[in-house]
VOTORLO-329217 format. One record per residue (C-alpha): residue in three letters; x, y, z. Coordinates in steps of 0.25 Angstrom, whole numbers, padded with zeros to 4 digits, always signed. Each point is the difference from the previous one (the first is absolute). Layout:
N
AlaXYZ/...
END
This chain:
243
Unk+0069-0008+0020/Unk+0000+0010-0011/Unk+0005+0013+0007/Unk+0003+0011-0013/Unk-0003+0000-0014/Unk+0004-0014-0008/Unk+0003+0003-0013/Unk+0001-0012-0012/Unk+0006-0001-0012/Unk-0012+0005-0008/Unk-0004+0013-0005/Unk-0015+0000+0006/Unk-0005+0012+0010/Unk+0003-0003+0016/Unk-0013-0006+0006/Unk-0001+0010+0013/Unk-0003-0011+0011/Unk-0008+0005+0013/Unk+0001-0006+0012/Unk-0003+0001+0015/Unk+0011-0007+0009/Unk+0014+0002+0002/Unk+0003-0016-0001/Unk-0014-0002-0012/Unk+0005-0003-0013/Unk-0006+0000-0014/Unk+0000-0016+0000/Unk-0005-0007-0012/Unk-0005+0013-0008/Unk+0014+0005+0002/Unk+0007-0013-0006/Unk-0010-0002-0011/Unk+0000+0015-0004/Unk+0016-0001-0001/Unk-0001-0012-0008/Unk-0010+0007-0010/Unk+0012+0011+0000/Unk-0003+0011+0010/Unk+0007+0007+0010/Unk-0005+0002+0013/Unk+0000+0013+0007/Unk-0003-0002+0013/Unk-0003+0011+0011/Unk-0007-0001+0014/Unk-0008+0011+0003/Unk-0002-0003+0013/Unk+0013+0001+0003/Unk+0003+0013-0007/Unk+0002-0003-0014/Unk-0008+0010-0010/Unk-0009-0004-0010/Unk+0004+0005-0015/Unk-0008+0014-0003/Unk-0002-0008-0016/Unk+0000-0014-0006/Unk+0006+0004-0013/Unk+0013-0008+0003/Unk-0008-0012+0006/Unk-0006-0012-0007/Unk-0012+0001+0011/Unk-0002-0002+0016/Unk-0003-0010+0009/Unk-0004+0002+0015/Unk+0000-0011+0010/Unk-0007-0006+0011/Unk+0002+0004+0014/Unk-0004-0001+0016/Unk-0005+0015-0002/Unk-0014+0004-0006/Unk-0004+0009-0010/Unk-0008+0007+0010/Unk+0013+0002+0009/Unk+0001+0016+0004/Unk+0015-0001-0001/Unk+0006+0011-0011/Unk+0006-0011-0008/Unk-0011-0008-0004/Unk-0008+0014-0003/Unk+0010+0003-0010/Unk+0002-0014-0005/Unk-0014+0002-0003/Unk-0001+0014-0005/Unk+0013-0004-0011/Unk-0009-0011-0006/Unk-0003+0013-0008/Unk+0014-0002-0007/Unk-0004-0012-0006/Unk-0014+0003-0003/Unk+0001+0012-0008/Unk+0012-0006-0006/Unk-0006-0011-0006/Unk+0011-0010+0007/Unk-0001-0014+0003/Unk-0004-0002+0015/Unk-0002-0012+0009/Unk-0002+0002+0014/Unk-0001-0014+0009/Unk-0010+0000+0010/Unk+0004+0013+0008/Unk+0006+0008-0014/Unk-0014-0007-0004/Unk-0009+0007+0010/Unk+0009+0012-0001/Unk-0005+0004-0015/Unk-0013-0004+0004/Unk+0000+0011+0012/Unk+0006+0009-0011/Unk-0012-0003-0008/Unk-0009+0003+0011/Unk-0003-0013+0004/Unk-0001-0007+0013/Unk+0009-0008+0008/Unk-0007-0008+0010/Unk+0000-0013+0009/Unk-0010-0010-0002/Unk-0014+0000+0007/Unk+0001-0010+0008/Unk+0016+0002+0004/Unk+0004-0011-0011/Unk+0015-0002-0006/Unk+0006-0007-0011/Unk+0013-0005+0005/Unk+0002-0012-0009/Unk-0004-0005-0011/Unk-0012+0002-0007/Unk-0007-0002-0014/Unk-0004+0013-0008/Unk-0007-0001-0013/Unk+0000+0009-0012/Unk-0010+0009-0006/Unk-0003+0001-0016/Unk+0010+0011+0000/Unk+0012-0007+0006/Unk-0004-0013-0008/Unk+0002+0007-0012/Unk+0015+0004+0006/Unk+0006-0010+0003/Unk-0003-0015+0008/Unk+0000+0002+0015/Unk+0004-0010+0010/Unk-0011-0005+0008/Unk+0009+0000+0014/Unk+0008+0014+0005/Unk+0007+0003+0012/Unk-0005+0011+0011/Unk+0005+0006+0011/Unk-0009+0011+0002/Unk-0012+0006+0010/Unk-0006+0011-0009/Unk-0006+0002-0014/Unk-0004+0010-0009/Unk-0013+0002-0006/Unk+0000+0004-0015/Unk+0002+0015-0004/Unk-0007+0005-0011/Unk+0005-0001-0013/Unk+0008-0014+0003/Unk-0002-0015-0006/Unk+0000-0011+0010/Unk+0008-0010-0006/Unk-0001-0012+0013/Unk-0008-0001+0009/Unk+0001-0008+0014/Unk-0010-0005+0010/Unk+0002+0007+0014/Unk+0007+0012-0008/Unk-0006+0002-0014/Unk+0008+0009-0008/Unk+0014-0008-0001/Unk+0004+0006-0012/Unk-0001+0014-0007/Unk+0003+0008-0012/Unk-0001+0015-0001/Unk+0000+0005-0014/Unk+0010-0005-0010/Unk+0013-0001+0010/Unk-0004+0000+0014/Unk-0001-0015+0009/Unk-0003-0004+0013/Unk+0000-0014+0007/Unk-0005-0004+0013/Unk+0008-0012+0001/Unk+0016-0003-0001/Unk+0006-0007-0012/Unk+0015+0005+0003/Unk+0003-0008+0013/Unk+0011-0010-0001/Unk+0003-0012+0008/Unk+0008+0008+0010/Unk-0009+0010+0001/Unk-0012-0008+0003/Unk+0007-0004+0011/Unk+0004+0011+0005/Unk-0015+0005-0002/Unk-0006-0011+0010/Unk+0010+0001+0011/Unk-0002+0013+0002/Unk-0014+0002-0004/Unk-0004-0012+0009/Unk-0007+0008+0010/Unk-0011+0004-0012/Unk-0004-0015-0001/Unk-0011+0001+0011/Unk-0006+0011-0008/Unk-0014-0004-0005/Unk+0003-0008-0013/Unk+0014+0000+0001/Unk+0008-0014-0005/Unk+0009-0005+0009/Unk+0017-0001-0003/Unk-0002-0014-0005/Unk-0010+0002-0009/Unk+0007+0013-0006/Unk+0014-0010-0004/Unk-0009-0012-0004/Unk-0010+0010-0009/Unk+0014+0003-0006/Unk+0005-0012-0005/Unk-0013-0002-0007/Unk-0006+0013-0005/Unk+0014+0008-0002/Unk+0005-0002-0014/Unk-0013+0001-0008/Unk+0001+0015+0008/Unk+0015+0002-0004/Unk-0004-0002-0013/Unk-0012+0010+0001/Unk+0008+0011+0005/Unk+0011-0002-0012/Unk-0011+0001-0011/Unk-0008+0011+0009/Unk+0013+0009+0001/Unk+0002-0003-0016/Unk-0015+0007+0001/Unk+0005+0012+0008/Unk+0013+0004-0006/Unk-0001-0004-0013/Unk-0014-0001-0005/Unk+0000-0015-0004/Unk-0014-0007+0000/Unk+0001-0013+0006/Unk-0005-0011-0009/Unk-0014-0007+0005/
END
């Protein structure tokens, strides 16, 4: 687990790394953004860390996923929310992953809501992309979930992928700001981890059972490891993705 800043031996900006648990982990976005040569500045704010006041020493944010909603009353989530602003008027790169996701979109004034009929997707499920995320970059046709709310789609924002039970899966606002639905940074470990102790959410509506979770792996995960590395490319340094 990566506990405090990780420094390289490269001379690029710290990527500030959000997360939401006292044992989560930056998992594969952490490993592929130290091979592309950034730092990692890690910080917890739900365990007390602060968020910087500016960006000007970062290369960019990404904010995680958690058991917590975006809707959540607690101070911490209110002020993850409110210091999208950092970011936003600072023109920095930002990811959020399906909480940091449905975060900037309740900061754009969006909604953050379950499914009508109570459904989940916890598994694996195919998204497709729109014109404007084909003309990104390729998409795999299989991604990961672990998740049982969505966002709609806040004015001013391109939807990029687009899914079945959950249709906005992918989202750009302006020219630096991303959101995912789905989670492209889960290792081997941490999939495990993920179904032994979110097995009570299997008998939600939808939901995939373990098996199917560690089987999908096998067969859908590396065209979605290499996604995430030409995505992040997207994100932090602006390269178009060859068609």
């Amino acid at each position: 687990m990566l506990d405090k800043p990780v420094r390289n031996r490269g001379n690029k900006a710290p990527v500030l790394i959000v997360l939401h648990q006292e044992r989560s982990s930056a998992g594969r976005v952490g490993q592929l953004l130290l091979e592309k040569g950034y730092p990692l500045d890690i910080r917890r704010p739900v365990l007390g860390d602060a968020l910087p006041e500016t960006l000007a020493g970062h290369a960019g944010a990404v904010v995680f996923g958690g058991p917590m909603s975006a809707n959540d009353p607690d101070d911490f989530v209110k002020t993850e929310i409110n210091w999208l602003d950092v970011p936003l008027k600072e023109n920095k790169p930002y990811l959020g992953i399906c909480l940091g996701a449905q975060m900037l979109v309740r900061h754009l004034g969006g909604k953050v809501e379950a499914e009508p009929h109570g459904r989940v997707e916890i598994g694996w499920y195919p998204i497709r992309p729109t014109e404007h995320g084909r003309l990104l970059m390729r998409w795999p046709q299989m991604v990961y979930h672990f998740h049982r709310e969505g966002f709609d789609l806040p004015h001013g924002c391109q939807l990029l992928a687009e899914g079945d039970v959950y249709r906005n899966q992918a989202i750009r606002y302006g020219e630096n700001a991303w959101g995912i639905q789905f989670h492209a940074e889960l290792t081997r470990a941490m999939m495990h981890r993920w179904v032994v102790h979110g097995a009570s959410r299997f008998v939600m509506p939808n939901a995939q059972q373990g098996r199917d979770h560690l089987e999908g792996r096998m067969i859908f995960d590396a065209p979605l490891k290499a996604w995430l590395s030409e995505f992040l490319d997207l994100v932090f340094e602006k390269n178009r993705c060859p068609i």
